[in-house]
N, C-alpha and C positions, 0 to 999 in steps of 0.2 A: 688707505687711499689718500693721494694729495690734491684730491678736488678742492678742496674749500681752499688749500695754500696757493691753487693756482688761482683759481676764482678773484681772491684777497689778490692776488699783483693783477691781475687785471683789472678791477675795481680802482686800485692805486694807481697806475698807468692813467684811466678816464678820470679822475680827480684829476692828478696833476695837468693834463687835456685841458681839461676844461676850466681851473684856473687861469692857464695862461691865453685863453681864450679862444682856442683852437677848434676844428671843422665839429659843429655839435653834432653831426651824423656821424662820423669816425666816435664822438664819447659813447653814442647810442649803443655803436656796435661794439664797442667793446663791456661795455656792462650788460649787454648782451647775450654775449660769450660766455663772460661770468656766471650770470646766471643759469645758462644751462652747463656749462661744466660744474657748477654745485651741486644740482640737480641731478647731474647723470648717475644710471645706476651704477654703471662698472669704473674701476679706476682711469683716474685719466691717464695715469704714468704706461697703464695696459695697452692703452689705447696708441698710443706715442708710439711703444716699442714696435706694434702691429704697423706704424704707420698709417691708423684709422681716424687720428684725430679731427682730419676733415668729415669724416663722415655724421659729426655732428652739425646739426641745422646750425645759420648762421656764423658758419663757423669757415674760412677762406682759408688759401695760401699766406696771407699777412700775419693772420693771429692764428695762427695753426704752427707757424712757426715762433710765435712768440712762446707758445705752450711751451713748443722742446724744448728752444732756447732755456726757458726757465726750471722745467724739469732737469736739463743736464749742468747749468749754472747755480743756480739756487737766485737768479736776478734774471733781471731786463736791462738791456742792455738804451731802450727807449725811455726809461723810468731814469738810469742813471745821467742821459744826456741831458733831463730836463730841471732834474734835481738843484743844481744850484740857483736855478732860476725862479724856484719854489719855497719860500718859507716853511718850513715845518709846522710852523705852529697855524700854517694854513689850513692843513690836511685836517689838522685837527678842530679846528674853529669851525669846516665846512659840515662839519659831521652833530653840532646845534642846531635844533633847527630855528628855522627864521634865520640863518646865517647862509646865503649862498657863496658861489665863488668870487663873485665883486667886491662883495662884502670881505670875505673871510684875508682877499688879500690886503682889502686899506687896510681892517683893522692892524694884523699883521707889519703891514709895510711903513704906514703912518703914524701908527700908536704902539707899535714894539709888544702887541699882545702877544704872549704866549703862549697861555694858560687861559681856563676857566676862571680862574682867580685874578689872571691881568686882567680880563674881560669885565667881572664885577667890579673890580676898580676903575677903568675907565668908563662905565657906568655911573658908580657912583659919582666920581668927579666931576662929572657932564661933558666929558672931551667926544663921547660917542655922538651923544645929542647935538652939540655944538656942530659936526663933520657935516659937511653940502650934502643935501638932497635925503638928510636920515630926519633929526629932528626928535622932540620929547616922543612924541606917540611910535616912535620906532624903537627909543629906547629904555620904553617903558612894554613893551612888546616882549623885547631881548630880556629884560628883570624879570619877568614870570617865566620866560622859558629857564630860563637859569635854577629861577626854583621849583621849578617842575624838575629839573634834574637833580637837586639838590635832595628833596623827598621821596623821590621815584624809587620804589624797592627794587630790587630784581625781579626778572619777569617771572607772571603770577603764572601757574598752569592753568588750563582754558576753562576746567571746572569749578575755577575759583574766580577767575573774571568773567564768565559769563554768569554766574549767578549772579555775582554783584551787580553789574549793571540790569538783569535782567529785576530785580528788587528797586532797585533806582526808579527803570520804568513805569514798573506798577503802580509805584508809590506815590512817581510826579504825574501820572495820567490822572490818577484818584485826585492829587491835591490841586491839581491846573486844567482847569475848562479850555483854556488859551492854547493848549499843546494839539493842534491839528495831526499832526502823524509822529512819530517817534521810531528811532531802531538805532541798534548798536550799529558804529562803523567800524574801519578800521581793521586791526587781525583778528579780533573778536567774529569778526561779519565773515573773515577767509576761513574761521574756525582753525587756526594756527596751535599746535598743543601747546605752547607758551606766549604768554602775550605782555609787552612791554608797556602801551597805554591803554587806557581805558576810554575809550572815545564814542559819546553818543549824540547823533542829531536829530534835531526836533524842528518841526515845519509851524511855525505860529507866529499871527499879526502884531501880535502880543510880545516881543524878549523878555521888554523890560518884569512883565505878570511872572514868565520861566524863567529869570532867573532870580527870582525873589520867591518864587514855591523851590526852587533848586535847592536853594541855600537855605530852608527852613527845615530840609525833608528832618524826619525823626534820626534818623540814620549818618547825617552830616556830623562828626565829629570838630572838623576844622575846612574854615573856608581860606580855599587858598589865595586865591584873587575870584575878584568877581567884574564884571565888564558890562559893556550894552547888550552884545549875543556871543561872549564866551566865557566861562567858568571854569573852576576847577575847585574841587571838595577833598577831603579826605574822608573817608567814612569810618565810622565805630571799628571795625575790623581794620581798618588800616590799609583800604584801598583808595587809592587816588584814582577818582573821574573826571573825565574832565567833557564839558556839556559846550553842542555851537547850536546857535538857535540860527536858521536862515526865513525868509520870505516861502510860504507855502510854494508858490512859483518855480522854485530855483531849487527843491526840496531832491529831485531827480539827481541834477548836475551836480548837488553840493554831496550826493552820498557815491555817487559814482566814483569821486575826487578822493573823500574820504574814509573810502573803503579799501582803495590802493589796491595792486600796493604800489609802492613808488615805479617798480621797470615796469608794470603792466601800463600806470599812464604815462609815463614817457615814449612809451610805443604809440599810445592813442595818442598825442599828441602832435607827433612827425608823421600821422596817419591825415590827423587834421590839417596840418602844416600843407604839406602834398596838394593838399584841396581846398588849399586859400583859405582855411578857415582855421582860427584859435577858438581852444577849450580851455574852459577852469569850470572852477566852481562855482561858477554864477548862468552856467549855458556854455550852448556853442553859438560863437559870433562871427560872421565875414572877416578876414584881417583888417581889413582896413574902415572897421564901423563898429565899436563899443556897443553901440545902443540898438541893434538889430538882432535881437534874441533868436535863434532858429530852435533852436530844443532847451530845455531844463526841466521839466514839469517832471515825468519822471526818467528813470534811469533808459528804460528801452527806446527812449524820444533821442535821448543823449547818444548811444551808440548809433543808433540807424542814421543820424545826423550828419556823421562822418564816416559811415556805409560800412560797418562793422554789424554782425547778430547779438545780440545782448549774450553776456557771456556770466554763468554763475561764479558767485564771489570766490567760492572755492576757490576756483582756476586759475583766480586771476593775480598770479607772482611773476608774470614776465619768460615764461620757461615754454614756450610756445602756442598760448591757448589761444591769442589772436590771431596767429597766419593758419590755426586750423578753425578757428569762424569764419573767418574771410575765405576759407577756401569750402565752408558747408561741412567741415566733418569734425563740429564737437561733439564729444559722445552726446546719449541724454544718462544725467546721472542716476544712478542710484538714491532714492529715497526713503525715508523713515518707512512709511505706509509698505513699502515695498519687503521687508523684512516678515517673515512669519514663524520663525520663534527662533531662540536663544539657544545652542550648543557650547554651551563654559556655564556650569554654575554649582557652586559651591552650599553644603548647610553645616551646622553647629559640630556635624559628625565629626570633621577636621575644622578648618579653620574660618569657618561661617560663622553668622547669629542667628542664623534662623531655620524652623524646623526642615526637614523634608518635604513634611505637609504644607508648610506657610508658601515655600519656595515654586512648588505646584500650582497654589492657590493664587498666589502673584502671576503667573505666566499665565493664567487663565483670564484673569483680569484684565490682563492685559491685550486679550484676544487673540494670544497666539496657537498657530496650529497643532506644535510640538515644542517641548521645551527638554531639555538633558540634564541630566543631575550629573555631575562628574566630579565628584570627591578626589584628594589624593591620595596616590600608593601610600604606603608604608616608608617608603625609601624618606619622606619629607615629614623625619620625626616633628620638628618643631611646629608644624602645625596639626599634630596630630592624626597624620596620615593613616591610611584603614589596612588592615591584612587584605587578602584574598576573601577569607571568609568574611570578614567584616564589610566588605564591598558586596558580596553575593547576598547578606543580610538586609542590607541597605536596597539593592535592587528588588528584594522579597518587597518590600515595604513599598516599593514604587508604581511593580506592580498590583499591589492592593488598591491604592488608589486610581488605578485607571480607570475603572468604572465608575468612581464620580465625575468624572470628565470624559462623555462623551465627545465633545469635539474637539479636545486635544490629544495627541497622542505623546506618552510618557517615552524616556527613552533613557536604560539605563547605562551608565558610563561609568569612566576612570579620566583622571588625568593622572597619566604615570610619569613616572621620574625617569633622565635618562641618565644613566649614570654616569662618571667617567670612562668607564673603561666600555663605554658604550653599549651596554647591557641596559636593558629592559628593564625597570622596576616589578613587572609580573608577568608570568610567564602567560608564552602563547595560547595555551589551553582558556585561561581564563580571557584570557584579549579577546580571541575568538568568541570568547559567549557573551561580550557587550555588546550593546547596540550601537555605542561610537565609541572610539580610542582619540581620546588629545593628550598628545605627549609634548612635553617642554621640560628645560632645562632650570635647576632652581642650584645649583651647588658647580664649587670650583668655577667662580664666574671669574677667577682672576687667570685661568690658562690661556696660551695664544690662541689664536686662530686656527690654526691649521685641528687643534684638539676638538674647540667648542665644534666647527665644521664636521670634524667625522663624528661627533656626536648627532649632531642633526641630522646627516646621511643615512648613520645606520638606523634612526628611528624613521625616514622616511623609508628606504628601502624595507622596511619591517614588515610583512603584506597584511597587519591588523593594526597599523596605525592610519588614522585619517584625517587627523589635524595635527598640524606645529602649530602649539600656543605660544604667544607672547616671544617673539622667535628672537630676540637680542638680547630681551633682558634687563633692559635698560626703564628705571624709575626718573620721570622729569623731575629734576632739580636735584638729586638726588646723587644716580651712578648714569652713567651713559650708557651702559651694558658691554657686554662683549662682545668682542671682533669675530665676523666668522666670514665668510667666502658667500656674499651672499647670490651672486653670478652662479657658482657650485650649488646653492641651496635651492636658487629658483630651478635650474636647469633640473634638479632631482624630483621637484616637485613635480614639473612639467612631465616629465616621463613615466614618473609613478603614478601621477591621478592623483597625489596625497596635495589635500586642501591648507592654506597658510590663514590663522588667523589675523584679522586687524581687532585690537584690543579693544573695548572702550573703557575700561578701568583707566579711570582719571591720571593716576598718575602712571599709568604704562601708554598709553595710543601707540601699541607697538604691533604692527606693523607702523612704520610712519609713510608719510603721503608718495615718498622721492621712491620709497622701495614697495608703496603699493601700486605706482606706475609700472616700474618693472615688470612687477610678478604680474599684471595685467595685459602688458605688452608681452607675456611669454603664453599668455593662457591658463595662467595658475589658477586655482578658481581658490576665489576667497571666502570667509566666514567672518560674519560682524560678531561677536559675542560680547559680551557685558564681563564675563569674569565675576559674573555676580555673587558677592558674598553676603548676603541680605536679601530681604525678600522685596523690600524699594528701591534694591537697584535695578533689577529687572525688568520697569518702569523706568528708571531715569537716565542708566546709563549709555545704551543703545544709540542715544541720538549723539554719543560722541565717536561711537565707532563710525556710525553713517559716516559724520562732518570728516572723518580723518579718510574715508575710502572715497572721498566725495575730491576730496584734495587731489588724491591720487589718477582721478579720473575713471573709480569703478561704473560700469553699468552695472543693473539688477540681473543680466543676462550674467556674469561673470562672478556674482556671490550666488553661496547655494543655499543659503539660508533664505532665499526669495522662492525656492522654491516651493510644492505645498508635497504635504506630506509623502506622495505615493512618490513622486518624482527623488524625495530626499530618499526613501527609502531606496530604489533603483539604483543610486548613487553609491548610497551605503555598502551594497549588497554589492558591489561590483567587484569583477577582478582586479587587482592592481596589477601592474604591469611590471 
């Protein structure tokens, strides 16, 4: 798919725009565009050949042509006209932040920056400082953002940035009376599977108190800078946070701002605009009066302000979740509470820590209705995968314990291997006599497309299989997984009645958010499972499947894991098609 390389020139295209200063509605629309050709589920080059490209939202005769043009070019022929009149080292300067396009072109034009590196030196020298209308306090701004890029690891996975901050919080609530309200912002707050900053705001009269328990916390390793209401830490483990204290007041408008993501308030903003009225992070104010606050307190004051419905953080990436509030039809999501037990979970048998028994015990705990044991086949030596018999042993044992749980109901399973040559890990007979089949792929993840695809085919089409687990493949930070036909995958699903998991194993979140829109806009019905290998993940890891189908736009109507038991059964039991 050449979504993201078409997306990337039209991003490029509104950069160079809005460099040279050009109509900011036309920059709108066209990162716009971008945005949802990234987003889209099917190829956009598909879409082109079909002559369908317009039939994406926001999407005209002007830049609809630009698509082809650059599908059949490999350029823009608008990008190349504007080009010599754009410093290169612009593009790049605009992409720091605290660096807009005013900026990015003095520095460039005036001071011959290049580089990151020219940039620290004209820093250092004071030429930045010295330049009209910037000044020490701008370029002592630009010196922390510099080292905040300088230490910034690559993006953490979300189960590794959300705990951190969420131990930060505890930590500074405990150490600081002064801290009125607190929450992570940022992609942390959109529940993003990878996350680049670590960004938290706190509502207190108090900064100077918050950023002196900030930088004390037990946890702070290295402080990076510290300010009157903004900080930044490193912490023991080697994550960089970074902390903005605002006025209780403004505590709405300032998380709305910095919860992003950038195209979602760019939208709100030419929303505002429209209606006479500028937003930031300090409120909504009439354009022409600084000091007449209409909304800030908190976030739903802020939206209704500028005559939008408050929109969950999930949603909010720019890909059209405002013109469907404005028009009354965003779903309502899917929530944690709404889940009533786990289908993916693994013990000691294969490649778990913990027993049968513990794994039960956990799901009980946890108050769920029904919980599944699905070990893997045999096909997946390395972790120990079970025979036939050794599966049917395992389910002996499952059902022994259902009578200490009367009110959950046990449910024996497999997760079978599918092979290359698209065969089944265990035969039908045995499929047949579990309670649920989750088949995915673990081997030859390096063949094309066209293979991994008829493998997932022939396990949908299979009439004893009922979920596709972890259906790419792909580990964050990791592998990206493999290609498959996923238009081909959903449309099978759709037909067959067979369910597509969203992962919440930390480093899978696979379904991801872009292709659990899809499979939602086709009627696939989805499964939140944990993948749990342990008997506390059961408990903790669920709430990242939520955040990832939450992304995607699930309802609870559209996961069957919401449903209660009789009805999962009904489901179970059904024909495929």
């Amino acid at each position: 798919m050449k979504n993201r390389e078409v997306a990337s020139a039209l991003n490029e295209l509104a950069d160079t725009m809005e460099l040279l200063g050009e109509d900011r509605y036309r920059v709108a629309n066209y990162r716009d565009a971008a945005t949802r050709v990234e987003h889209h589920h099917e190829p956009i080059e598909v879409m082109a050949d079909e002559g369908r490209v317009e039939q994406l939202h926001g999407i005209g005769k002007s830049i609809g042509a630009k698509i082809v043009e650059y599908l059949n070019t490999g350029k823009l022929a608008a990008i190349e006209e504007r080009r010599p009149r754009v410093p290169e080292a612009a593009l790049r300067l605009m992409k720091i932040p605290g660096i807009g396009p005013k900026r990015a072109m003095q520095f460039a034009q005036e001071l011959n920056v290049q580089t990151v590196a020219d940039l620290q030196s004209a820093l250092d020298s004071g030429q930045i400082a010295a330049l009209p209308r910037l000044g020490e306090k701008v370029a002592a701004a630009l010196r922390q953002e510099l080292q905040r890029l300088e230490t910034r690891s690559q993006r953490l996975p979300l189960a590794i940035a959300l705990p951190a901050a969420e131990e930060v919080i505890r930590q500074l609530r405990q150490a600081c009376p002064a801290v009125k309200s607190i929450l992570p912002a940022g992609s942390i707050r959109r529940w993003k599977d990878t996350i680049g900053d670590i960004d938290i705001l706190v509502a207190s009269t108090q900064p100077e108190e918050v950023m002196r328990a900030f930088g004390s916390l037990s946890l702070v390793k290295q402080v990076l800078g510290a300010g009157d209401t903004r900080s930044s830490i490193v912490t023991v483990s080697d994550v960089q946070i970074d902390l903005r204290v605002v006025a209780p007041e403004s505590f709405g408008a300032a998380m709305q701002y910095f919860t992003g993501s950038k195209e979602h308030n760019v939208k709100l903003r030419a929303i505002a605009i429209r209606k006479g009225l500028k937003l930031n992070e300090y409120g909504v104010f009439p354009a022409d009066d600084d000091q007449k606050n209409l909304a800030s307190r908190s976030e739903e004051e802020v939206y209704a302000a500028i005559g939008v419905p408050w929109i969950p953080p999930e949603l909010r990436e720019g890909a059209g979740e405002v013109e469907l509030a404005r028009a009354g039809k965003l779903p309502r999501l899917v929530e944690l509470y709404d889940v009533k037990g786990d289908l993916h979970t693994h013990t000691r048998l294969t490649d778990g820590s913990s027993t049968v028994a513990e794994m039960v015990h956990a799901g009980s705990e946890r108050g769920y209705a029904y919980l599944a044991i699905t070990d893997h086949s045999q096909a997946l030596g390395i972790t120990g995968g079970l025979t036939e018999d050794e599966l049917r042993a395992e389910h002996e044992q499952l059902r022994a314990l259902q009578a200490s749980y009367p009110d959950m109901r046990l449910l024996c399973g497999v997760e079978v291997d599918i092979h290359i040559d698209e065969r089944l890990d265990c035969s039908d007979a045995f499929l047949e006599s579990c309670d649920i089949v989750v088949a995915s792929i673990h081997s030859a993840m390096q063949k094309p497309s066209a293979v991994q695809t008829g493998r997932l085919l022939a396990a949908i089409n299979n009439p004893h299989v009922d979920v596709i687990a972890h259906p790419t493949g792909r580990l964050l930070g990791k592998r990206p997984g493999y290609e498959i036909d996923l238009v081909a995958v959903l449309d099978a699903l759709a037909r067959t009645g067979t369910a597509i998991e969203v992962s919440g194993q930390p480093e899978r979140l696979d379904l991801d958010a872009d292709a659990v829109r899809a499979a939602v806009e086709r009627g696939v019905m989805l499964v939140l499972d944990t993948d749990a290998h342990a008997h506390d993940q059961i408990a903790g890891l669920m709430r990242y499947a939520v955040g990832t189908a939450r992304r995607g736009g699930a309802t609870a109507e559209s996961v069957l894991n919401t449903r209660d038991y009789d009805a999962l059964r009904r489901w179970l039991e059904r024909p495929k098609s």
